[in-house]
N, C-alpha and C positions, 0 to 999 in steps of 0.2 A: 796784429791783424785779427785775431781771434782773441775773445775773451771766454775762461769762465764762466758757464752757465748762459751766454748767450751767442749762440753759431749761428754766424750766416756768411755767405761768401758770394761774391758778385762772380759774372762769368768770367772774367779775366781769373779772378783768383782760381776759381776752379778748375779752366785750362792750363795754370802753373801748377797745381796742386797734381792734376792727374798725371801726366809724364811720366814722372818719377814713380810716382805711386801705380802706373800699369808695369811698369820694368820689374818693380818688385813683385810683386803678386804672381808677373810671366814666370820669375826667377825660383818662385816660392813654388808655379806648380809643377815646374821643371825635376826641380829637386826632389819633392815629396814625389814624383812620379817615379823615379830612379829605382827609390827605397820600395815604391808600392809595387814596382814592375817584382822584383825579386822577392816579397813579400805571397805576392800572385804565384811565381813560380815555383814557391812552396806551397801552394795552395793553402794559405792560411785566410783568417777571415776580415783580418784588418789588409786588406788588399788595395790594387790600384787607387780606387776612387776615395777609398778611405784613407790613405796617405795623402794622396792632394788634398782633400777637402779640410783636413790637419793641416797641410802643411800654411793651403793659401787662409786660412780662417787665423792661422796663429801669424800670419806675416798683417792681416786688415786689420785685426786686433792690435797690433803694434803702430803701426801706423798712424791709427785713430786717437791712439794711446797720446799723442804727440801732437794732433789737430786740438781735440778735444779742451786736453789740459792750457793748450795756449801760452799762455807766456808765466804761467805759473809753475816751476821745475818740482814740485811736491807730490803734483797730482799725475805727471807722466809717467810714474810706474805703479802705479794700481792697477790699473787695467793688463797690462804685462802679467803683474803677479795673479791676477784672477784668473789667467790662462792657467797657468801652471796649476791650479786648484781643479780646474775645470777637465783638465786632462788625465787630473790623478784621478778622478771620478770614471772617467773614459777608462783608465787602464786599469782599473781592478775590475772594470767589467770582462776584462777579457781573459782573466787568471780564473782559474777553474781547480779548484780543490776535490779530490777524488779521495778513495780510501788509502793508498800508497804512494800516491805523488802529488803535484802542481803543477798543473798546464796552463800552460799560456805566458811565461813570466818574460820570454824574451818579447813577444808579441807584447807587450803591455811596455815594456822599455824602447823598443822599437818608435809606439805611439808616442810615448815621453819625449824622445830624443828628434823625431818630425816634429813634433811642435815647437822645439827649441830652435831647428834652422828654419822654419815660416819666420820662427819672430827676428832670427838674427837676417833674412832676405828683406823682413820687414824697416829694417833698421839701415838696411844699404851697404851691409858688407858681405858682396856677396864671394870675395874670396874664401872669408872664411864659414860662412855657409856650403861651400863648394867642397872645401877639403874637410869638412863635419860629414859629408854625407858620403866622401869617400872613407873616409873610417869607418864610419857605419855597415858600408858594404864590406869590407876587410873584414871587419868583426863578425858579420852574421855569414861570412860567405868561408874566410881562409884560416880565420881561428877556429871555426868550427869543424873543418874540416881538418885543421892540426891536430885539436884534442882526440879527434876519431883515430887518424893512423899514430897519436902517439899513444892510446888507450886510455888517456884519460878521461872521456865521458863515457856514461854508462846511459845506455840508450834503449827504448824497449822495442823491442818486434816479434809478430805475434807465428807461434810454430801452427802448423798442421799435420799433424802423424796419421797417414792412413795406414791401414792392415785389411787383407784381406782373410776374413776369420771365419767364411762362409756363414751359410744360412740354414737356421733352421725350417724342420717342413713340417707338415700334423700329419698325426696317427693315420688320420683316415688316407694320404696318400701314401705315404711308404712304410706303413705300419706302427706299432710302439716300439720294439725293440730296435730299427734305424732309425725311428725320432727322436728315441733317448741318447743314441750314440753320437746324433746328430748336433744334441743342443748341448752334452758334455765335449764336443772338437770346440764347438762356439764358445765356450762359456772358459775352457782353455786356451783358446789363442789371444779372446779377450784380454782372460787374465796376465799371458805373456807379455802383450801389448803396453798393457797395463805396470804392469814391474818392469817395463823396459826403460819405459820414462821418467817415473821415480829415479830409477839407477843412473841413468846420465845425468839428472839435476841434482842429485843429492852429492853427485861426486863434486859439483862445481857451489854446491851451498845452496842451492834455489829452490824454492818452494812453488809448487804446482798451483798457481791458478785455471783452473778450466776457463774459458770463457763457454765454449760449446761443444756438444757431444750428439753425435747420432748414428745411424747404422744406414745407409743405400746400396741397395740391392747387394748386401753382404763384405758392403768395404765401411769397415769400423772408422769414423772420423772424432778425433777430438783434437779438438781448438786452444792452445793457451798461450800468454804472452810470458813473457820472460826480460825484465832490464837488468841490462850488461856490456860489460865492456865488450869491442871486437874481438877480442881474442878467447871470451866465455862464450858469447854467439857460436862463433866457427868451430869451437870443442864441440858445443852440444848440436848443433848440423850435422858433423860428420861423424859423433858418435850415434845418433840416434837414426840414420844412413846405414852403417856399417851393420847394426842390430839386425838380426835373425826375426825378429818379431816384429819387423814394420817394412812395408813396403815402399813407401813412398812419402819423402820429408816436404812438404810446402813450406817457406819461409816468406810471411809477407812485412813492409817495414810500417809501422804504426804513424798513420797521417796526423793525428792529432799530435804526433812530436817535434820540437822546435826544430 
């Protein structure tokens, strides 16, 4: 029907050609949309529309892969395999190297693995397209959440230790000798504050990155993250709670984590 280097196709053939070929692509953005809905739900940035658009680009890629080539069986997986090249490009965009970690690796496997069921919906089995993208959710949704309660991922989420340590005043309102006294209660409750947090991470191995530090209207704030297992999380919440030297623990969980 088709040769090699010269395509053309009358209307008949292209009303047999489409059929099939709208079932797959529906199949392809059904699928990708699965993976993207829950992708979204993490609010990650390979989301909805970038799962479908993966999914149905790597199902017409496959497809064409098969018009194209024609009746010459050599040239039908080239175009296949260009995807897989094209996608690896795609997914190291989305891996993100920092000073102590790598984000983004499941979001980059995630991309991988949508591209492989567009080309298998491409291809018309869409059984097993169907149970590829329920493994997919299994894996990002029920192992993920296995390794958490059985502790073995380590996960980062960022503390908030407030203290109130009061405020210092100037000479000129309440004289030198209570603004001296003033800025040595400050300058020590800081410093309890200060040793308090050391001491709960040193006991669990962790080293203090600050992300942020400041003072509003006399309630001492500083910001840092900490990855760990669940069971090192909840030590240092309720040890850094329990402390004399802080009033109020925030714990929020880190969005850029898979």
């Amino acid at each position: 029907m088709v040769e090699p280097g010269h395509i053309h196709f009358s209307t008949l053939e292209q009303l047999v050609l489409t059929g099939p070929s709208v079932k797959r692509l529906l199949m392809a953005a059904l699928l990708g949309g699965v993976v993207g809905l829950e992708r979204e739900w993490r609010h990650k940035d390979s989301g909805l529309r970038t799962n479908i658009l993966i999914c149905v680009g790597s199902a017409l890629f496959t497809i064409m892969s098969v018009v194209i080539a024609g009746d010459s069986p050599n040239n039908r997986g080239q175009i296949a395999a260009n995807i897989v090249q094209g996608i690896g490009f795609l997914g190291a965009g989305l891996i993100l190297h920092t000073k102590n970690r790598v984000l983004g690796l499941t979001s980059a496997a995630t991309v991988w693995v949508v591209a492989a069921i567009g080309m298998t919906c491409g291809a018309g089995l869409y059984i097993v397209a169907g149970l590829s993208t329920i493994l997919v959710l299994i894996s990002l949704q029920i192992i993920g959440l296995l390794e958490g309660r059985l502790g073995w991922k380590r996960y980062p989420k960022v503390y908030e230790v407030r203290a109130d340590i009061g405020s210092m005043l100037p000479e000129s309102v309440v004289g030198p000798a209570r603004a001296e006294a003033l800025a040595e209660q400050v300058s020590a409750a800081n410093h309890r504050m200060q040793i308090a947090i050391l001491k709960v991470l040193d006991s669990v191995g962790q080293r203090l990155a600050v992300l942020d530090r400041d003072n509003i209207a006399g309630i001492e704030r500083v910001s840092f993250i900490v990855t760990a297992t669940h069971k090192i999380h909840h030590h240092i919440h309720h040890e850094l709670q329990a402390s004399d030297a802080t009033d109020k623990v925030v714990v929020f969980n880190d969005t850029e984590e898979e």
